[in-house]
C-alpha positions as CSV (number, residue, x, y, z in Angstrom):
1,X,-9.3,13.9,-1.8
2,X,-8.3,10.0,-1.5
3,X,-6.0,9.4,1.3
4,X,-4.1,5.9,1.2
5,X,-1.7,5.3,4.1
6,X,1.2,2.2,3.6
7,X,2.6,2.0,6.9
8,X,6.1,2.5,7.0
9,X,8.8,0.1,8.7
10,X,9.3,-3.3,7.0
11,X,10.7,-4.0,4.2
12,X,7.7,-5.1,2.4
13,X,6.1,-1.6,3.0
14,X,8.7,0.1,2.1
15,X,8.9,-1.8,-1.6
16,X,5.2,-0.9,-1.7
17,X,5.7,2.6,-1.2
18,X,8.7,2.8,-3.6
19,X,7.0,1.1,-6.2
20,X,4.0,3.5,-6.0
21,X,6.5,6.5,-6.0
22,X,8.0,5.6,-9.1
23,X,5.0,5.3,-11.0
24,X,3.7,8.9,-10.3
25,X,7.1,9.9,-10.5
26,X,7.4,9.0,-14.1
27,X,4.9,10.0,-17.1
28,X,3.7,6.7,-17.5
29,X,0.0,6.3,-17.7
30,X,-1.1,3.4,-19.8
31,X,-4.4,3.1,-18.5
32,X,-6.7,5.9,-16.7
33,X,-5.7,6.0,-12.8
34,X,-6.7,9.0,-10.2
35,X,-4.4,11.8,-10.4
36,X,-2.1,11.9,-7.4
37,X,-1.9,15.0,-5.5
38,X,1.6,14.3,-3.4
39,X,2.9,12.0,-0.8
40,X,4.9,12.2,2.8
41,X,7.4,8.9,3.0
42,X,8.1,9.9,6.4
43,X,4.0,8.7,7.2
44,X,3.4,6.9,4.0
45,X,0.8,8.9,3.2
46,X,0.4,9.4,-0.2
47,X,-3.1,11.9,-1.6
48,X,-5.4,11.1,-4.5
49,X,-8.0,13.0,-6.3
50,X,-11.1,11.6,-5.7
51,X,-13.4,10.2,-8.1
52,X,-16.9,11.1,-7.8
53,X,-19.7,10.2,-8.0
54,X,-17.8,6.7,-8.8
55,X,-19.3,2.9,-7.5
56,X,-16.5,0.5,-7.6
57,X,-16.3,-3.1,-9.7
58,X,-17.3,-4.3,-6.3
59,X,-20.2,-2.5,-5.7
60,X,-21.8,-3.0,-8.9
61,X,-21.5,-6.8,-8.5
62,X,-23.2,-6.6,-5.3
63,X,-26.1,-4.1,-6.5
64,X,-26.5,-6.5,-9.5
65,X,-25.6,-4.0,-11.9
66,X,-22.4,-5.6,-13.4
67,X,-23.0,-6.2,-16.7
68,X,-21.3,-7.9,-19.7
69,X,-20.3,-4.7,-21.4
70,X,-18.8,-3.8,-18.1
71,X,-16.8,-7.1,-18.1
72,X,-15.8,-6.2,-21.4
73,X,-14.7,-2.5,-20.7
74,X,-12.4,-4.0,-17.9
75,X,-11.1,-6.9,-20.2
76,X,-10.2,-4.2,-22.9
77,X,-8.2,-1.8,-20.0
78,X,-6.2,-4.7,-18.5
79,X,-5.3,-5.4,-22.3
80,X,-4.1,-1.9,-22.8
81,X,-2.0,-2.6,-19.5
82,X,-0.4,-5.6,-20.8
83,X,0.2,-4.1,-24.3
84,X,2.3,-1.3,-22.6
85,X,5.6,-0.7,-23.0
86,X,7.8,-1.7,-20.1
87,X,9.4,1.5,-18.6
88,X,13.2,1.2,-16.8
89,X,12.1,1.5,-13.6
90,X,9.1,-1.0,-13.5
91,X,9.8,-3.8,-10.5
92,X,11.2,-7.0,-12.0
93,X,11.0,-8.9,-8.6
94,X,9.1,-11.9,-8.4
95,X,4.9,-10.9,-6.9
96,X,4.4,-11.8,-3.3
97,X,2.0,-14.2,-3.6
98,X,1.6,-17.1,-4.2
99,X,4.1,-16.8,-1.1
100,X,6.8,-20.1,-2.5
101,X,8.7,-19.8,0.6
102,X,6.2,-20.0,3.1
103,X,4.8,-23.1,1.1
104,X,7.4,-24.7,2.4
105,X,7.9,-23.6,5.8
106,X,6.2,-20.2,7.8
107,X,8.5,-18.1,9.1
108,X,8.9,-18.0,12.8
109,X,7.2,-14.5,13.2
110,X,4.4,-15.6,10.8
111,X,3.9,-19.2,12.4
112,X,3.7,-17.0,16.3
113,X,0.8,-13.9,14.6
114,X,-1.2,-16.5,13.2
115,X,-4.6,-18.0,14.3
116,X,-5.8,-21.2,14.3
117,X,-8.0,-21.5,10.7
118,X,-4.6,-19.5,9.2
119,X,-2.6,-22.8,10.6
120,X,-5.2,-24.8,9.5
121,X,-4.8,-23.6,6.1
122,X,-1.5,-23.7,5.8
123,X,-1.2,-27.3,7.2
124,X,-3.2,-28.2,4.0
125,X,-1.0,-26.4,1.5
126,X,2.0,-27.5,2.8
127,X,1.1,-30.9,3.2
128,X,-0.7,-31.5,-0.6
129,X,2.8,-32.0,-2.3
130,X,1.0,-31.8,-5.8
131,X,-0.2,-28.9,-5.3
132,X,3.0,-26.7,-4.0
133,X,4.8,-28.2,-7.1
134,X,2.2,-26.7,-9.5
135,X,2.5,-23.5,-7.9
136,X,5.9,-23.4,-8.1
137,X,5.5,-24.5,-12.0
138,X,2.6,-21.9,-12.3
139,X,5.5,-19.2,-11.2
140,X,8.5,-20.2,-13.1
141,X,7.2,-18.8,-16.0
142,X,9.4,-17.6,-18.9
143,X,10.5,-14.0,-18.7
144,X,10.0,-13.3,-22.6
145,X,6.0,-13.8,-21.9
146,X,6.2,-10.9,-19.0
147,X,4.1,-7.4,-19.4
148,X,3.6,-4.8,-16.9
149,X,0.8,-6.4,-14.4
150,X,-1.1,-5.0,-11.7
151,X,-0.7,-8.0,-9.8
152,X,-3.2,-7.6,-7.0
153,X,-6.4,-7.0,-9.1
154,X,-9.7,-7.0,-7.3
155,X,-13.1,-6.2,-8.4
156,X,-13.0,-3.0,-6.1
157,X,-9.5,-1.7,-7.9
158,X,-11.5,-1.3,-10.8
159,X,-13.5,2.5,-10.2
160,X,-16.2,3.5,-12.6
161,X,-17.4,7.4,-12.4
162,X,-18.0,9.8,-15.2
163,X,-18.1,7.5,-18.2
164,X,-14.2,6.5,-17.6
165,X,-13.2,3.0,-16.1
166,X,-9.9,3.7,-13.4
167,X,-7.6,1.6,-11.9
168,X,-6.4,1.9,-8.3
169,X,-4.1,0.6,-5.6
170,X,-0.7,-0.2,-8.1
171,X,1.3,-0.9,-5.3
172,X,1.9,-4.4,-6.8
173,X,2.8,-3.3,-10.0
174,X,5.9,-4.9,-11.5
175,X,7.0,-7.2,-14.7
176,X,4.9,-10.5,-14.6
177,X,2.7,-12.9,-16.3
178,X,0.3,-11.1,-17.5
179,X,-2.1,-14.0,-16.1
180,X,-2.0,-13.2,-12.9
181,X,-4.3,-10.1,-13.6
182,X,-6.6,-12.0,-15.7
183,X,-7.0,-15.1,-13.1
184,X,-7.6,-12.6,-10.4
185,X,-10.7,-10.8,-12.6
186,X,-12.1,-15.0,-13.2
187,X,-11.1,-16.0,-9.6
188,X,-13.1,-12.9,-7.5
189,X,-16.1,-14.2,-9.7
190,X,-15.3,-17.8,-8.7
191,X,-15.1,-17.1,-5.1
192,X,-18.4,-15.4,-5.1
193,X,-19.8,-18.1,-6.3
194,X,-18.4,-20.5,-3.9
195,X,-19.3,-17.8,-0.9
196,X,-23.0,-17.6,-2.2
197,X,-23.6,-21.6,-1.4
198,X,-22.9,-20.7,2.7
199,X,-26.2,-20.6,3.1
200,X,-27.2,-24.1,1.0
201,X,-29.1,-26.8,2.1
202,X,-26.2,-29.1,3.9
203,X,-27.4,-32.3,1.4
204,X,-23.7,-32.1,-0.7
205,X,-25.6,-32.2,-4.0
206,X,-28.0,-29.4,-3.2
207,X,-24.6,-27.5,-2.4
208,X,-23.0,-28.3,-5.7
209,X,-26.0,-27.6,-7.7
210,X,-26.3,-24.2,-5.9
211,X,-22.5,-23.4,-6.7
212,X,-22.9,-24.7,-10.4
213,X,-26.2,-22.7,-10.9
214,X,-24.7,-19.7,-9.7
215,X,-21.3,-19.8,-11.5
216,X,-23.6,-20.5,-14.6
217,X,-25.3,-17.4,-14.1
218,X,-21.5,-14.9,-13.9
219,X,-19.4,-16.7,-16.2
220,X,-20.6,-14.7,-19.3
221,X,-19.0,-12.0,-17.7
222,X,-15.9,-13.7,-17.4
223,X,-16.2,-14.9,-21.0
224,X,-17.0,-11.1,-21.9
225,X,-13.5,-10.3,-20.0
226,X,-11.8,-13.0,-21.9
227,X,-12.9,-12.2,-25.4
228,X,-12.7,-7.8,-24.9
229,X,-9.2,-8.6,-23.9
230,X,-8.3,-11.0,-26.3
231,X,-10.0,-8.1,-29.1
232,X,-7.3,-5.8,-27.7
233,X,-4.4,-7.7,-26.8
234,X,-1.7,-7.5,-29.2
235,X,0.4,-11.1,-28.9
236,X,-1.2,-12.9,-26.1
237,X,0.8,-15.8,-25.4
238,X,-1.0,-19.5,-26.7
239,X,-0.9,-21.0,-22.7
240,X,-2.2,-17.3,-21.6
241,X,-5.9,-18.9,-21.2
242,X,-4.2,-22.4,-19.2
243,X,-2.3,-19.8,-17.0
244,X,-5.1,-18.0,-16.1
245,X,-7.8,-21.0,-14.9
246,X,-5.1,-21.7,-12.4
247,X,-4.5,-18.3,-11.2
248,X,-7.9,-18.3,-10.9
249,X,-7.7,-21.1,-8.5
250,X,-5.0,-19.8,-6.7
251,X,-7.2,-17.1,-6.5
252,X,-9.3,-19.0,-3.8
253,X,-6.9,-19.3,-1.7
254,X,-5.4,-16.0,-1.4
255,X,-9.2,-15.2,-0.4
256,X,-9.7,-18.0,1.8
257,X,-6.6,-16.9,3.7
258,X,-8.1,-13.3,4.0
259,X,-10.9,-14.2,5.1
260,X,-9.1,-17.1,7.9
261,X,-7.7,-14.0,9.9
262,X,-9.4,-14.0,13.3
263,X,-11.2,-17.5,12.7
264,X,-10.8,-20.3,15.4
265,X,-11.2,-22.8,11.9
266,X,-12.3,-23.2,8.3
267,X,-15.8,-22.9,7.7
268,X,-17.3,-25.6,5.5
269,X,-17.5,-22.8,2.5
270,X,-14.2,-22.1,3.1
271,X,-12.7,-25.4,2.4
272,X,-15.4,-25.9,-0.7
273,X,-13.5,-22.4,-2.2
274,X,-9.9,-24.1,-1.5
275,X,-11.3,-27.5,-2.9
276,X,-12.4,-25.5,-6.5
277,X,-9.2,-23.8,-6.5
278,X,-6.6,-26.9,-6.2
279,X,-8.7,-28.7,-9.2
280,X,-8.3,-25.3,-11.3
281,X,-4.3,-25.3,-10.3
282,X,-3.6,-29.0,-10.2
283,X,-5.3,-29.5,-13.8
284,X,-6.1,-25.8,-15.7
285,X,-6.4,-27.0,-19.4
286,X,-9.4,-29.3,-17.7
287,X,-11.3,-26.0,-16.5
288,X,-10.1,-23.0,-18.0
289,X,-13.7,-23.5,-20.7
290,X,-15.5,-24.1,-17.0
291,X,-14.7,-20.6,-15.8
292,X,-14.9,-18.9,-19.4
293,X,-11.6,-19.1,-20.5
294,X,-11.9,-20.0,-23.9
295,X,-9.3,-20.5,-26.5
């Protein structure tokens, strides 16, 4: 068995739970998913067959076995995702993140639980005025190009064991632009780029030719992604592509701000990630061939 705990006692937890309730509540199963076993609100526990022997996306990108046809297995699942009927009781409420709100201000109780690289991060976004007005464009999208969207896809969601391909952790799952899942799959590959360069010489162009070189070497899995899905994907929306590169770069800063818990500052890789990521929000149609988003 799997055991997943969501913590009850705020409202956002609560959604979480509800939303996962729903969907093993109903027989809706558009793509392969462990079977759940049963739940306990009262703990927010809920109990998952586990798959095994399984590696995650995660792991085989850091034992160097992710390969394009694994790219394109995952490009064709999150098609099948999109392509899926929208059931009644599917969340239609906007996705957490990017966080619109806070871009404007941080609420009190965030501003007093957060460290100093946190602040220091959000001091940026708040402050670049182009930026928070792109994000805010990149979420105002129509509701007519909405699917059924993970929303909080990760390379270690994705769990390979037995020949099948399963996706995990739905608690995000609502009505959205289907771009969001398809920025996160180009953005985790971005970001690990960006993270491999920590170690570069501190010359800026050695830097940049490291993170180029590297990117150069994962973005045919990306471009594997990209055309599997496009293969599957019934109606795919002509900006779909433009929507994604800057999800992507989003992307970078949802991971940046991850990693920022704890920190007493940026680290130099840090703000290189959030650098990529504004040029991929600010101007997508620019970049979206750069990271292997073809049209």
């Amino acid at each position: 068995m799997f055991v997943k705990q969501i913590e009850p006692g705020t409202p956002e937890a609560d959604r979480r739970f509800r939303r996962l309730i729903a969907l093993e509540s109903a027989d809706w199963m558009p793509v392969p998913r462990p079977r759940c076993l049963g739940w306990d609100a009262e703990s927010g526990l809920l109990v998952y067959e586990l798959v095994t022997p399984a590696r995650d996306g995660r792991q085989l990108a850091d034992d160097g076995d992710f390969d394009e046809a694994t790219a394109g297995r995952l490009g064709r699942l999150v098609a099948e995702l999109h392509d899926a009927p929208s059931p009644h009781w599917l969340d239609v409420s906007a996705p957490r993140l990017p966080p619109l709100g806070e871009l404007d201000a941080l609420p009190l109780a965030v501003y007093r639980n957060a460290c100093a690289a946190e602040l220091e991060l959000w001091r940026l976004l708040q402050g670049d005025e182009a930026l928070v007005a792109a994000l805010k464009r990149l979420c105002a999208v129509p509701d007519a190009l909405r699917t059924p969207a993970h929303c909080d896809l990760r390379l270690d969601q994705f769990v390979l064991g037995g020949g099948d391909v399963r996706l995990v952790d739905w608690d995000e799952l609502r009505l959205a632009d289907p771009a969001r899942d398809i920025g996160a799959f180009a953005g985790e590959w971005l970001y690990r780029s960006t993270w491999d360069i920590a170690g570069a010489d501190a010359d800026h162009e050695a830097v940049v030719a490291r993170g180029a070189a590297r990117f150069a070497e994962v973005r045919p899995l990306v471009r594997s992604f990209w055309r599997a899905y496009r293969e599957v994907r019934r109606e795919p929306d002509d900006g779909l592509g433009r929507r994604a590169a800057a999800f992507a770069g989003w992307h970078q800063f949802d991971r940046v701000l991850a990693a920022a818990e704890g920190q007493s500052r940026l680290r130099p890789v840090e703000r290189a990630a959030l650098g990529i990521g504004r040029a991929l929000v600010l101007d997508p149609g620019r970049f979206a061939d750069t990271v292997g988003l073809t049209a």
